[in-house]
N, CA and C atoms of all chains as a GROMACS GRO file, in nm:
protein
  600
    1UNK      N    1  -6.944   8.300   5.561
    1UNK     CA    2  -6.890   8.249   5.687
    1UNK      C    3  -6.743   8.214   5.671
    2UNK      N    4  -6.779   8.152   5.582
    2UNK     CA    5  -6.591   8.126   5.521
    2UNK      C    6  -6.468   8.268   5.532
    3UNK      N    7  -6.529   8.322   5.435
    3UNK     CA    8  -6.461   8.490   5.458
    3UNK      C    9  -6.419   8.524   5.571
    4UNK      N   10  -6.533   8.495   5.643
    4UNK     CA   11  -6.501   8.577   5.795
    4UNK      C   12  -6.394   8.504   5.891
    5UNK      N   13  -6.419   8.413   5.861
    5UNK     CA   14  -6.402   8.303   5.963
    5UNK      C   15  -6.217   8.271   5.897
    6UNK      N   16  -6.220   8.278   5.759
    6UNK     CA   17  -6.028   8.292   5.742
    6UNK      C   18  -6.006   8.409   5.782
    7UNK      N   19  -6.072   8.542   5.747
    7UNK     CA   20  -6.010   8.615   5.778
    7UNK      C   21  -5.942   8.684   5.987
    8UNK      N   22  -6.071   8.594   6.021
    8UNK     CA   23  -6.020   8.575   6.120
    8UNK      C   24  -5.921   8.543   6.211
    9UNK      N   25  -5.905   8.417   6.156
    9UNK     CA   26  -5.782   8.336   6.138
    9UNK      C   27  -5.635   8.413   6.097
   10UNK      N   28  -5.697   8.481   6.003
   10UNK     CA   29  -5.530   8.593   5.919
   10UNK      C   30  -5.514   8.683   6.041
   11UNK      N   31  -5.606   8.737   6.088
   11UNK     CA   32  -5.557   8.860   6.223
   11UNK      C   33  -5.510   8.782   6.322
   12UNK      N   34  -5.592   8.699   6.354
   12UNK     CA   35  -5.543   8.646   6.481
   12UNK      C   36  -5.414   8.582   6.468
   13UNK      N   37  -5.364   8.497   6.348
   13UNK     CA   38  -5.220   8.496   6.348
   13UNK      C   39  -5.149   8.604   6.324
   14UNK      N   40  -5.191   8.722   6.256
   14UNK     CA   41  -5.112   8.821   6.273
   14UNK      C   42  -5.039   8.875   6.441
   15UNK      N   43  -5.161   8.917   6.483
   15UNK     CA   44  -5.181   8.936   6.634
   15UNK      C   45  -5.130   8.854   6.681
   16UNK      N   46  -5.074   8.720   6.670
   16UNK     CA   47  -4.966   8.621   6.792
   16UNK      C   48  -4.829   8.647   6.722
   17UNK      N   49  -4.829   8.735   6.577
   17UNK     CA   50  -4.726   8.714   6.527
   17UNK      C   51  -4.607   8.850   6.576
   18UNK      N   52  -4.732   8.983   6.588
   18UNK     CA   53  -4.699   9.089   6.659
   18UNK      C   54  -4.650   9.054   6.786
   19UNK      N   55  -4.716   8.981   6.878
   19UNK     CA   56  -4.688   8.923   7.014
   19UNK      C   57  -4.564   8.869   7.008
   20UNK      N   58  -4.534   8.798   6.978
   20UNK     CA   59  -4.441   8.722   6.944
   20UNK      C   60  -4.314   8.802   6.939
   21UNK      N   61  -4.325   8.906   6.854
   21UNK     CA   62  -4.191   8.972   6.796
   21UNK      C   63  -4.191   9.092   6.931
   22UNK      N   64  -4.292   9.103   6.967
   22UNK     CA   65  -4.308   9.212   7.072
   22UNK      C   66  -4.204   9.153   7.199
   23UNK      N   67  -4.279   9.059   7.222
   23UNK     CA   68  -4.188   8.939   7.350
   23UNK      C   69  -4.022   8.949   7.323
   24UNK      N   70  -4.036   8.920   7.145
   24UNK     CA   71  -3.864   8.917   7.133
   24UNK      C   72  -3.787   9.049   7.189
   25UNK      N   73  -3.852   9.172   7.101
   25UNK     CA   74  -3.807   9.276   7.094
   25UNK      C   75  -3.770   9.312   7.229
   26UNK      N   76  -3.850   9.258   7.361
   26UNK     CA   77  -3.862   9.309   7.510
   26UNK      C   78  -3.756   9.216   7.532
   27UNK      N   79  -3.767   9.080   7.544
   27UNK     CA   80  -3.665   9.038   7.590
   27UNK      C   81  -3.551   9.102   7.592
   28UNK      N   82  -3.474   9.141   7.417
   28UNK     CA   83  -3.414   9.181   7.407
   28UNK      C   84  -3.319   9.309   7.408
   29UNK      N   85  -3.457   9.403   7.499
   29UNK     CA   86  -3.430   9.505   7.553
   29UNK      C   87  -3.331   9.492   7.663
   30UNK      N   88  -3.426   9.381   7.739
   30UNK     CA   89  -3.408   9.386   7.882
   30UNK      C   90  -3.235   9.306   7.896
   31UNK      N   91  -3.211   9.240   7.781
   31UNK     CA   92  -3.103   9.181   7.806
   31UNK      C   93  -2.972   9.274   7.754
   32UNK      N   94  -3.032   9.391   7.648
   32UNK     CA   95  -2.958   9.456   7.625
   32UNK      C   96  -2.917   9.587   7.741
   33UNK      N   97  -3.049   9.590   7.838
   33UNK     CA   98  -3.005   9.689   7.914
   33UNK      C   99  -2.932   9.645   8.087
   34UNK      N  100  -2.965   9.474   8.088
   34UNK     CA  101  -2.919   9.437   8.183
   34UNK      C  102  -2.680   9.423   8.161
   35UNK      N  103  -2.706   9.400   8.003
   35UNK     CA  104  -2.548   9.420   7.974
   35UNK      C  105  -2.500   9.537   7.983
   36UNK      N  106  -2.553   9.672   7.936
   36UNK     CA  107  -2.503   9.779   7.896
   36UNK      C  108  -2.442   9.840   7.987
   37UNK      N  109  -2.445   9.846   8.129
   37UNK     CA  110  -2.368   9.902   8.217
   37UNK      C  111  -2.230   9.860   8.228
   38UNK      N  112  -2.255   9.705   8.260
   38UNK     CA  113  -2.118   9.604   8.189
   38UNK      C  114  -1.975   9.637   8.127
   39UNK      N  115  -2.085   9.669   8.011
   39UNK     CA  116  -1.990   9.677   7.908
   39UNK      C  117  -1.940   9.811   7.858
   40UNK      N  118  -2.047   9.936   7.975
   40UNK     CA  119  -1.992  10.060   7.956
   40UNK      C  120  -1.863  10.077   8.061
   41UNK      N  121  -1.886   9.997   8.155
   41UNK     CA  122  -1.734  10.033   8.269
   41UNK      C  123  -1.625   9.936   8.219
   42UNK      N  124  -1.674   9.838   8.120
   42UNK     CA  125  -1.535   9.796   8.070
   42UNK      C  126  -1.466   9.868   7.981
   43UNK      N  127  -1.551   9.935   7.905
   43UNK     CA  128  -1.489  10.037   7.766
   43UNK      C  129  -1.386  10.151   7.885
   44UNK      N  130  -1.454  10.219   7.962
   44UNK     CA  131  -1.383  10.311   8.039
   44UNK      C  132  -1.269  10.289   8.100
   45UNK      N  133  -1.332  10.138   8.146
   45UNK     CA  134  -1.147  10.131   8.248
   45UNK      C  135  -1.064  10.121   8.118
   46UNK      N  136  -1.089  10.021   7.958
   46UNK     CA  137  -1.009  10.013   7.893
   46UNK      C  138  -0.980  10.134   7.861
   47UNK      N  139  -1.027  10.212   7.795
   47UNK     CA  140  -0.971  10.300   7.726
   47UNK      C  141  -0.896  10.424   7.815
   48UNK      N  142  -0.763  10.498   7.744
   48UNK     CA  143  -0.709  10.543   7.777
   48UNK      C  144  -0.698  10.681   7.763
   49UNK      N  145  -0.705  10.776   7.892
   49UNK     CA  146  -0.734  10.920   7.856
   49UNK      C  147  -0.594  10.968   7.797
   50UNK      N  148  -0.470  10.940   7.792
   50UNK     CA  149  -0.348  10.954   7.721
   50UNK      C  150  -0.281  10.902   7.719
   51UNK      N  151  -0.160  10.953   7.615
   51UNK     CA  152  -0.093  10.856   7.549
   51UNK      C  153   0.043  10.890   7.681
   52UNK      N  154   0.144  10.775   7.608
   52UNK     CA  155   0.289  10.787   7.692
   52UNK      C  156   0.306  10.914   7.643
   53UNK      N  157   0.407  10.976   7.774
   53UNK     CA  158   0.478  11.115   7.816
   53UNK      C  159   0.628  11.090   7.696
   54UNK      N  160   0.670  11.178   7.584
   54UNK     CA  161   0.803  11.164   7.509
   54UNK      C  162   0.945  11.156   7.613
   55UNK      N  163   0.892  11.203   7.699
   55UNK     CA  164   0.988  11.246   7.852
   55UNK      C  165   1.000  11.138   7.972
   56UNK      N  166   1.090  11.110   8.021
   56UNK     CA  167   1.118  11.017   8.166
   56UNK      C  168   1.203  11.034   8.245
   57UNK      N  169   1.159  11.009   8.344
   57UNK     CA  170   1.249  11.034   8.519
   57UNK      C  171   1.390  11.004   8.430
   58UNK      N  172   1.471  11.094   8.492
   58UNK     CA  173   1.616  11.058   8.442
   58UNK      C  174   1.655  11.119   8.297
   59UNK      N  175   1.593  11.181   8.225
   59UNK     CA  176   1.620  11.241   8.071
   59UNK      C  177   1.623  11.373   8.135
   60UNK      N  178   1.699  11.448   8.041
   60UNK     CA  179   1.672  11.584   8.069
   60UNK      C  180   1.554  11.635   7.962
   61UNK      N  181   1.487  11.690   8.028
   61UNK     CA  182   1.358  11.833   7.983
   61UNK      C  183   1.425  11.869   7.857
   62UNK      N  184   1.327  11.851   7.776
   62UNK     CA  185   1.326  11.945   7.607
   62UNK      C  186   1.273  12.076   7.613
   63UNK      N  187   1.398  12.163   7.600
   63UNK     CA  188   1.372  12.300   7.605
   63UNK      C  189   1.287  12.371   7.488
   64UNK      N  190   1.204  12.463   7.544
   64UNK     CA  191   1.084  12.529   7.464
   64UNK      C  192   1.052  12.662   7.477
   65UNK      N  193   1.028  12.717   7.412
   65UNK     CA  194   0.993  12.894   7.448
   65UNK      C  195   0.846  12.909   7.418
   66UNK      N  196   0.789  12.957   7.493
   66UNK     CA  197   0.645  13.043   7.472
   66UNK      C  198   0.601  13.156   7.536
   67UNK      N  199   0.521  13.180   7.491
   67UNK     CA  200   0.501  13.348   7.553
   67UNK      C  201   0.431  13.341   7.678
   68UNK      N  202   0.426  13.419   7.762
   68UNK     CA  203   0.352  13.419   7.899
   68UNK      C  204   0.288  13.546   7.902
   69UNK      N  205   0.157  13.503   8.026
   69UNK     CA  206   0.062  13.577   8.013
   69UNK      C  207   0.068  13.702   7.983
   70UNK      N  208   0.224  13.759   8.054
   70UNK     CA  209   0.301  13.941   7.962
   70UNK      C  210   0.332  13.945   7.863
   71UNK      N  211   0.318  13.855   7.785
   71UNK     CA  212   0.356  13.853   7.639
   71UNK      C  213   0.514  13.854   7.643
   72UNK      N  214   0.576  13.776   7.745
   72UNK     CA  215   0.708  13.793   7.756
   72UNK      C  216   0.753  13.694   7.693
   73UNK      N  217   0.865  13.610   7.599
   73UNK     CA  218   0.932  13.508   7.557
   73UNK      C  219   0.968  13.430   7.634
   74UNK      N  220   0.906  13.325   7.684
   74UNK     CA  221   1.019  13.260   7.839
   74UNK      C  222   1.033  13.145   7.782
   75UNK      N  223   1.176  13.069   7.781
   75UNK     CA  224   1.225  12.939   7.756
   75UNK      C  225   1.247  12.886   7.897
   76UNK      N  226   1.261  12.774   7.880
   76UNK     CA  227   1.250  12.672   8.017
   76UNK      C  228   1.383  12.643   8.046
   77UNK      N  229   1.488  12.668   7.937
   77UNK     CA  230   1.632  12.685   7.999
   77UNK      C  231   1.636  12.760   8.028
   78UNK      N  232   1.604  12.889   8.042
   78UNK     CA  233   1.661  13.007   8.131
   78UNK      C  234   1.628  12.973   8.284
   79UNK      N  235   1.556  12.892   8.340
   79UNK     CA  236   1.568  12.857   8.424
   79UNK      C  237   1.676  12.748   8.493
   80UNK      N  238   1.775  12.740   8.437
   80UNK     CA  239   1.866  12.633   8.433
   80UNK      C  240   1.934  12.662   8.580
   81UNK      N  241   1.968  12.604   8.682
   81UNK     CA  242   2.011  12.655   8.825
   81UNK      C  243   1.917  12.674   8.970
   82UNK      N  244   1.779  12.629   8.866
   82UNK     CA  245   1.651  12.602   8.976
   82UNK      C  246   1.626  12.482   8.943
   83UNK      N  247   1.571  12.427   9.072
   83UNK     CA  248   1.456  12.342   9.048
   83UNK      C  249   1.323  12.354   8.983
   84UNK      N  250   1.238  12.324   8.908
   84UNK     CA  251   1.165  12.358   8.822
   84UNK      C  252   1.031  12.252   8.851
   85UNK      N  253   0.926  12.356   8.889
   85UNK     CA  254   0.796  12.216   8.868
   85UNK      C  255   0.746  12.246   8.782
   86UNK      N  256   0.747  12.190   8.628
   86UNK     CA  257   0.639  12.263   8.486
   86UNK      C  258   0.499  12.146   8.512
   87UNK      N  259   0.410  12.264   8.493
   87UNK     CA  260   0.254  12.228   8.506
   87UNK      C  261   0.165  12.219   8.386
   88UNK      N  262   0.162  12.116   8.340
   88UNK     CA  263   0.052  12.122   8.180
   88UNK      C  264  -0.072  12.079   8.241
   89UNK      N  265  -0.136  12.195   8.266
   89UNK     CA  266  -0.246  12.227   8.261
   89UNK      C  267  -0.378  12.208   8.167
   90UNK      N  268  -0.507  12.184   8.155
   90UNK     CA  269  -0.609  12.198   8.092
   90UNK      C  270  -0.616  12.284   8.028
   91UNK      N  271  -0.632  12.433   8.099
   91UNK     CA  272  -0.642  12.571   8.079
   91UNK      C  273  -0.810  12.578   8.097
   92UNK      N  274  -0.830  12.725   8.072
   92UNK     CA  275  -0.986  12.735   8.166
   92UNK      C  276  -1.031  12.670   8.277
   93UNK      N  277  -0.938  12.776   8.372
   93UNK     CA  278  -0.963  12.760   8.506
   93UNK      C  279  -1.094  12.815   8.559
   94UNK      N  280   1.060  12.739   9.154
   94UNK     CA  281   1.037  12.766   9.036
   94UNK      C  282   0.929  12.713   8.983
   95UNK      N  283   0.841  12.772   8.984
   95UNK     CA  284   0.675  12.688   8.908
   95UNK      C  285   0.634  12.754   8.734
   96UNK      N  286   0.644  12.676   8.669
   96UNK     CA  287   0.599  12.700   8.523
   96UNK      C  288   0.499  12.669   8.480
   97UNK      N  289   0.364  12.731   8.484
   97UNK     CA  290   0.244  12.662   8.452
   97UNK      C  291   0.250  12.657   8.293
   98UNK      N  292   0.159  12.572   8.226
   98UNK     CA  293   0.181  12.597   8.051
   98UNK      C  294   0.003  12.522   8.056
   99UNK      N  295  -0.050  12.594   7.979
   99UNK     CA  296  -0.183  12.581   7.897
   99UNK      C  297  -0.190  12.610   7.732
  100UNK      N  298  -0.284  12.554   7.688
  100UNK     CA  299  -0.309  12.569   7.529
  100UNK      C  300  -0.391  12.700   7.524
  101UNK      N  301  -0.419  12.753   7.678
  101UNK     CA  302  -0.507  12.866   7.686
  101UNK      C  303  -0.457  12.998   7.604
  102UNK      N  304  -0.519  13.076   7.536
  102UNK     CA  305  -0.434  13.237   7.457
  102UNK      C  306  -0.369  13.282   7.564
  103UNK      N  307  -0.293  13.364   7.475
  103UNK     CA  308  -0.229  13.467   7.622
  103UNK      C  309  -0.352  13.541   7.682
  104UNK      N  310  -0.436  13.610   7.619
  104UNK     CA  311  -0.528  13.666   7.694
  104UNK      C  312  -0.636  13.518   7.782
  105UNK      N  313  -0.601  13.461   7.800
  105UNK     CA  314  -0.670  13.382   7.893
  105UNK      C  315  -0.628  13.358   8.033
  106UNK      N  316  -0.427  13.295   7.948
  106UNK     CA  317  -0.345  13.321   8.058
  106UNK      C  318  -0.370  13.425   8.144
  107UNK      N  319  -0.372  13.563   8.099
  107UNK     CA  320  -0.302  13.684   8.181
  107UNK      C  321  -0.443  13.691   8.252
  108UNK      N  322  -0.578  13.614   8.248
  108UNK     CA  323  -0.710  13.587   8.327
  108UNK      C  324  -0.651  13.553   8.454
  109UNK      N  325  -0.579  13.406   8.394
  109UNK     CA  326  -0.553  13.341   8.495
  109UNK      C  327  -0.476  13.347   8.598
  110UNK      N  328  -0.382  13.414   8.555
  110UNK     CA  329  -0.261  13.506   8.625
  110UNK      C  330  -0.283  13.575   8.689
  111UNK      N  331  -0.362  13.730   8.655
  111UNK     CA  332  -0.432  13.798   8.742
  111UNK      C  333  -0.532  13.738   8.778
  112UNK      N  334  -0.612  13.697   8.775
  112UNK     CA  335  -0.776  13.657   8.870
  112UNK      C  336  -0.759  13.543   9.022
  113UNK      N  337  -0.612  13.443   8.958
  113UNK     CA  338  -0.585  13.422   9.051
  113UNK      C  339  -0.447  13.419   9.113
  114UNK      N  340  -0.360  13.515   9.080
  114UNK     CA  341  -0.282  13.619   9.106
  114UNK      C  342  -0.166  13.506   9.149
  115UNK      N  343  -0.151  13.422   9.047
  115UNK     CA  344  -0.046  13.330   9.060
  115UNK      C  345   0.104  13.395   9.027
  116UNK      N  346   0.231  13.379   9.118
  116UNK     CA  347   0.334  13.422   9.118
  116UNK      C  348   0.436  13.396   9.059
  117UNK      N  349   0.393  13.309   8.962
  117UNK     CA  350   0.501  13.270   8.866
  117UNK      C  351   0.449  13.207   8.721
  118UNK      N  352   0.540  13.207   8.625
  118UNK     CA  353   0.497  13.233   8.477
  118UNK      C  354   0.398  13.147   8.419
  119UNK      N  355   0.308  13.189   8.408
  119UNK     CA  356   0.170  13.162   8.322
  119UNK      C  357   0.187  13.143   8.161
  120UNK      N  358   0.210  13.010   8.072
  120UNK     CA  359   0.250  13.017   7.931
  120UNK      C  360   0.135  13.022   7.920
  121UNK      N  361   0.116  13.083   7.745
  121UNK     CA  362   0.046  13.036   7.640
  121UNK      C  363   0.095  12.939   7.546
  122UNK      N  364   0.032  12.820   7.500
  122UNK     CA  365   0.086  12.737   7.440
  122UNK      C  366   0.006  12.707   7.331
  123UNK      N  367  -0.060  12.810   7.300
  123UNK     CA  368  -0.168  12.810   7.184
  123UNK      C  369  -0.176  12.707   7.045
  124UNK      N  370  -0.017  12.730   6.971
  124UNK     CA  371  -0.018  12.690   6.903
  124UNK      C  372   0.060  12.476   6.960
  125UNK      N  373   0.054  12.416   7.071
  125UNK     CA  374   0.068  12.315   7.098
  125UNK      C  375   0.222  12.218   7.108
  126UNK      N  376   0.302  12.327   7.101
  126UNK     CA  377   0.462  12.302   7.073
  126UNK      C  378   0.471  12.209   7.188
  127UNK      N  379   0.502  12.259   7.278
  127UNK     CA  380   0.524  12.220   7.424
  127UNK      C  381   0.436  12.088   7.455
  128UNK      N  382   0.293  12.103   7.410
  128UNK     CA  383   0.216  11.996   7.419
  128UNK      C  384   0.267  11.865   7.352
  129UNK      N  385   0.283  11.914   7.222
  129UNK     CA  386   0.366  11.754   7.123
  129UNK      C  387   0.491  11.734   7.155
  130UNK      N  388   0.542  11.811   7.188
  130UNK     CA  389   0.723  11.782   7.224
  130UNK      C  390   0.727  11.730   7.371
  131UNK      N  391   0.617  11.710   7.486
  131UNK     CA  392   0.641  11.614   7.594
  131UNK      C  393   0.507  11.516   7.544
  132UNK      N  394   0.418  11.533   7.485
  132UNK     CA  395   0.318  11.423   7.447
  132UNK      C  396   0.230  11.436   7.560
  133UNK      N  397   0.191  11.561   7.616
  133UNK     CA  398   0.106  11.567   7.699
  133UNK      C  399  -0.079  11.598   7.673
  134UNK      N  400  -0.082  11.542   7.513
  134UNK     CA  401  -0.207  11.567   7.449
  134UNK      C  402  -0.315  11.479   7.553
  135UNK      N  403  -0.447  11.516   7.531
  135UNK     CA  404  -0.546  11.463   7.616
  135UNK      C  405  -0.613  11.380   7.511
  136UNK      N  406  -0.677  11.215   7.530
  136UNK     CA  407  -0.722  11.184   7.423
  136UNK      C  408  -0.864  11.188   7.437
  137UNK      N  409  -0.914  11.279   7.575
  137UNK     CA  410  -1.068  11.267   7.561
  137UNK      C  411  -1.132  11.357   7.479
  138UNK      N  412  -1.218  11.340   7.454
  138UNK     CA  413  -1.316  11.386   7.340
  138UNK      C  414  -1.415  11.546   7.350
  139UNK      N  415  -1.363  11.584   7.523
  139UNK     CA  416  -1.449  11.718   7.533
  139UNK      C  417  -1.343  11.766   7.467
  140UNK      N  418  -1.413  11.890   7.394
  140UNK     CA  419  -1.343  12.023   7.382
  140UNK      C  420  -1.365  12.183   7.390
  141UNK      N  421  -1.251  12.225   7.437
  141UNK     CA  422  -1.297  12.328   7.515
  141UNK      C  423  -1.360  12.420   7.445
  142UNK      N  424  -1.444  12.591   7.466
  142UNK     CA  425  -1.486  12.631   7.415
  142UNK      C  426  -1.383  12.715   7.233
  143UNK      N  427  -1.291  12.701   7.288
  143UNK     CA  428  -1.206  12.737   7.190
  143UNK      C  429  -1.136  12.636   7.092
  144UNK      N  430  -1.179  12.556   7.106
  144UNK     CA  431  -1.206  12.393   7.006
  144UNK      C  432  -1.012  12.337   7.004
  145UNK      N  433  -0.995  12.223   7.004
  145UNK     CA  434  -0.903  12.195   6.976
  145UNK      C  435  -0.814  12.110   7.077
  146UNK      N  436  -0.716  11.994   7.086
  146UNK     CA  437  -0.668  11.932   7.201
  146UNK      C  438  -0.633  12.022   7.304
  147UNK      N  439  -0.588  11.959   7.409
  147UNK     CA  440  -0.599  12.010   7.546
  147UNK      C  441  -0.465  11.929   7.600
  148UNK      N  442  -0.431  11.969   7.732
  148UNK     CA  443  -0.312  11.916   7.806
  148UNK      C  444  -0.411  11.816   7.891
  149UNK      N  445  -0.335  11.677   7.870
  149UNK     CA  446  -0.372  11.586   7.999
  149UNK      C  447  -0.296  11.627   8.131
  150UNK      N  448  -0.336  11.668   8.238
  150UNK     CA  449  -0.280  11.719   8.353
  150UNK      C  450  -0.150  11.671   8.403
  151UNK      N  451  -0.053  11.742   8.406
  151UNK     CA  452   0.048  11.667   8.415
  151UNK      C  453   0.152  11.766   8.457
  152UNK      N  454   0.217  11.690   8.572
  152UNK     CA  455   0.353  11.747   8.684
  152UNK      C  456   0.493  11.670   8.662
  153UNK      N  457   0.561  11.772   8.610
  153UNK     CA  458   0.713  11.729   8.552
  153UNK      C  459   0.793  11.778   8.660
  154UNK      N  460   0.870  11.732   8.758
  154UNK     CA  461   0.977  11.840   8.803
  154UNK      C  462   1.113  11.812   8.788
  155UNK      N  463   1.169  11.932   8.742
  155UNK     CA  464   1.270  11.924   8.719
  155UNK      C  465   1.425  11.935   8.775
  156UNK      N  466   1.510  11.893   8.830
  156UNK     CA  467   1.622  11.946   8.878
  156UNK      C  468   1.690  12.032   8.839
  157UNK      N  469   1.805  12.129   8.898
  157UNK     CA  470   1.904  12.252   8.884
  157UNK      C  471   1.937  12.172   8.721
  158UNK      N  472   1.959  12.085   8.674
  158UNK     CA  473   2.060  12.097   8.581
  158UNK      C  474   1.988  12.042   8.479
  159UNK      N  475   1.856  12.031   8.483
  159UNK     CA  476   1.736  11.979   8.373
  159UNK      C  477   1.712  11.873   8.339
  160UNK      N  478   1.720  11.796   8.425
  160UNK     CA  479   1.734  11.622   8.429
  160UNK      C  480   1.574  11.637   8.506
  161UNK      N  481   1.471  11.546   8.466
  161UNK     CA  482   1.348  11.479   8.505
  161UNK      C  483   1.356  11.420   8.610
  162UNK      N  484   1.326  11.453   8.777
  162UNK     CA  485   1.349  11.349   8.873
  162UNK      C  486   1.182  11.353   8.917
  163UNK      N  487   1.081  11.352   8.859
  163UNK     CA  488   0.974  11.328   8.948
  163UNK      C  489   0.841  11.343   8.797
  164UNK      N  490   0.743  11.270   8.796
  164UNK     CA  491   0.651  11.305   8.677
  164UNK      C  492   0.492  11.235   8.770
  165UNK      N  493   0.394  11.352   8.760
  165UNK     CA  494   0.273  11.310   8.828
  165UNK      C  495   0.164  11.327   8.699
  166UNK      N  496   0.096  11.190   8.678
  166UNK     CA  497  -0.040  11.187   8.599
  166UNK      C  498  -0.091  11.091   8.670
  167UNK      N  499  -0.277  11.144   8.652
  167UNK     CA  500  -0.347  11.020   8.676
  167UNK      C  501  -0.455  10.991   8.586
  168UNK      N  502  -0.503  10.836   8.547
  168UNK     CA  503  -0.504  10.805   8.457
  168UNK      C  504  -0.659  10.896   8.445
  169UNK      N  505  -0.751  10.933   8.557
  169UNK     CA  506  -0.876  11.013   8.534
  169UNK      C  507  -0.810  11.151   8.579
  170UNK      N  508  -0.821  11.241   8.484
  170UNK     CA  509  -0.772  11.355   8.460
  170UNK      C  510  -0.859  11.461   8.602
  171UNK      N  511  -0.915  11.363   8.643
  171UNK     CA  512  -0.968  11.472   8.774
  171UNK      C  513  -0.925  11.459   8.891
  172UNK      N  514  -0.785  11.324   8.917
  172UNK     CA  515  -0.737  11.347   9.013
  172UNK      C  516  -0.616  11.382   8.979
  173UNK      N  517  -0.589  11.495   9.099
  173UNK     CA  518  -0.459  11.553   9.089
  173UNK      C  519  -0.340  11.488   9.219
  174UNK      N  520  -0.227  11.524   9.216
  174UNK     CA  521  -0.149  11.476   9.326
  174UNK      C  522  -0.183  11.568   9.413
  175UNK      N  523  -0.164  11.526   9.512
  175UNK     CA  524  -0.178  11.597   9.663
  175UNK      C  525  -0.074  11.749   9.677
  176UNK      N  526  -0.122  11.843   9.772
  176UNK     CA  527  -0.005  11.961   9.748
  176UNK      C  528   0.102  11.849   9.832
  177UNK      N  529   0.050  11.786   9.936
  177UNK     CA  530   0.188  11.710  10.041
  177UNK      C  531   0.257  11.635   9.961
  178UNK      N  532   0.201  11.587   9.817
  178UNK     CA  533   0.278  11.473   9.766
  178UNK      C  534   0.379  11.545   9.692
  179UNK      N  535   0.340  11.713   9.606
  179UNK     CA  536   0.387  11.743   9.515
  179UNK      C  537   0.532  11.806   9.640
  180UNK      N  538   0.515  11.917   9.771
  180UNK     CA  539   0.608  11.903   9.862
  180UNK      C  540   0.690  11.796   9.887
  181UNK      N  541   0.613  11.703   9.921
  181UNK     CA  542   0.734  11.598   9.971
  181UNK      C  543   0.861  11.530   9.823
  182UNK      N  544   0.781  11.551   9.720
  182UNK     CA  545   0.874  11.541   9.587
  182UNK      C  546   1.005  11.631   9.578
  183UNK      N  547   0.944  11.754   9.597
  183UNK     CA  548   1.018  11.879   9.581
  183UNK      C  549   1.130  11.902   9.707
  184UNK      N  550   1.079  11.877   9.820
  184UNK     CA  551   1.181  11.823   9.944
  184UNK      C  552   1.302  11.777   9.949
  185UNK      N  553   1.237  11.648   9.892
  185UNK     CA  554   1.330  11.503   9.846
  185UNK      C  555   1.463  11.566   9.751
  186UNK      N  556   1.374  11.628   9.660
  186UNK     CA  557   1.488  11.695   9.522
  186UNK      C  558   1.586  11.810   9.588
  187UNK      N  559   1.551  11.861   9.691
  187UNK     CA  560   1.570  12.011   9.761
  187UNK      C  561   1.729  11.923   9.883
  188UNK      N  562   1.672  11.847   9.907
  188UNK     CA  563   1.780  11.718   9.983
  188UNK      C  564   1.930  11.646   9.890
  189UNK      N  565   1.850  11.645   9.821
  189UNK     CA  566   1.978  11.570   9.725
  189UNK      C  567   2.053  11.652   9.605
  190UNK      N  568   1.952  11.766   9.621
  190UNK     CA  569   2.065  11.910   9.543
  190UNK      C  570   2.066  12.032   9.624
  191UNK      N  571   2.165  12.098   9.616
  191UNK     CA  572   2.156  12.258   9.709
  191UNK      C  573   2.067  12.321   9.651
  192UNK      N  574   2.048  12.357   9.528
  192UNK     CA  575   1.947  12.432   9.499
  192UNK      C  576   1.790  12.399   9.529
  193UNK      N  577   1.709  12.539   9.515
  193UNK     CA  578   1.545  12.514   9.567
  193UNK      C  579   1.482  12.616   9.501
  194UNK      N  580   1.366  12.540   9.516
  194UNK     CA  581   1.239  12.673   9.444
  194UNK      C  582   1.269  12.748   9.428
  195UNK      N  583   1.340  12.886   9.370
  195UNK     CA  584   1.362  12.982   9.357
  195UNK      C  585   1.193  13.054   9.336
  196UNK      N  586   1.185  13.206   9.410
  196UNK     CA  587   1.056  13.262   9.407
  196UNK      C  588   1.063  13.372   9.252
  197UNK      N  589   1.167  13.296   9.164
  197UNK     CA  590   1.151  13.400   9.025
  197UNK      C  591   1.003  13.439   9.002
  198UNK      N  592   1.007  13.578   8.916
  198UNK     CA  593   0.876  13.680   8.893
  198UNK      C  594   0.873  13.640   8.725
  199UNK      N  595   0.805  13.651   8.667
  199UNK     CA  596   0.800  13.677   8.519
  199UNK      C  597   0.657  13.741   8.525
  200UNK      N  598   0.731  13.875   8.436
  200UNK     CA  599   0.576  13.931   8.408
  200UNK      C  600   0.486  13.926   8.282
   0.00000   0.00000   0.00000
């Protein structure tokens, strides 16, 4: 009777002890998932998709050559006498 | 005068050029010159299928004599300026110098 009757005792505190950690574990779901949105739109607004431009209103444009889609050489001073809108693009349109 | 520039190959460019039959010069900027020399790197984390940084979207315009009078970014790379905003920029610049868009070809 003894036997049974501790061992009883050993599960059944086991079993409030599972409970127990179960309760924690949930709580701590729920508090982790009631923050997580939170703290995902704060990371976003913080963080920054780029850095400062080397360039500003009022400097003149750093001239550069690259090839274009004809495989032609084009520098951005040869355009010197236009107005100029340069577009940095993604690419894969 | 419109200068588009991508990290795209030339054979991507000349996609883009012809497919959507844009009228003025299409770069390749493959190897990223242009990209580090205005700091127009992107710091988000996709990358494209051809692996490697990317241009954060970005509108420089320039005046006749190469002086910076106008620069458009936004801080979510999916909004762009308006065509009326990028006009009314180009206007403004078209007002306070004789020169204008020129419709130059590069092939």
């Amino acid at each position: 009777m003894n036997r049974i009757s501790r061992f009883y005792v050993k599960a059944n505190g086991c079993f409030a002890k599972i409970a127990v950690s179960a309760v924690t574990v949930l709580a701590g779901l729920i508090a982790c998932g009631a923050r997580l949105p939170s703290v995902r739109a704060a990371t976003t607004a913080k963080a920054p998709q780029f850095l400062p431009l080397n360039v500003h209103v009022g400097e003149k444009a750093p001239d550069f050559a690259l090839l274009s889609a004809g495989g032609q050489l084009v520098r951005l001073s040869q355009f010197a006498g236009k107005n100029v809108l340069l577009d940095f693009y993604e690419g894969y349109w | 005068m419109i200068v588009a520039v991508s990290t795209d190959s030339i054979e991507k460019a000349r996609w883009s050029k012809e497919r959507i039959k844009l009228p003025f010069p299409v770069l390749s900027d493959e190897k990223r010159t242009a990209m580090d020399l205005y700091n127009t790197r992107s710091l988000s984390t996709y990358k494209g299928p051809e692996g490697g940084p990317y241009n954060h979207a970005t509108l420089i315009l320039i005046d006749a004599n190469g002086t910076i009078r106008w620069i458009y970014r936004n801080p979510d790379y999916r909004v762009r300026s308006t065509v009326e905003e990028d006009l009314a920029q180009i206007r403004k610049l078209q007002g306070s110098a004789a020169s204008s868009l020129g419709k130059g070809h590069v092939k």
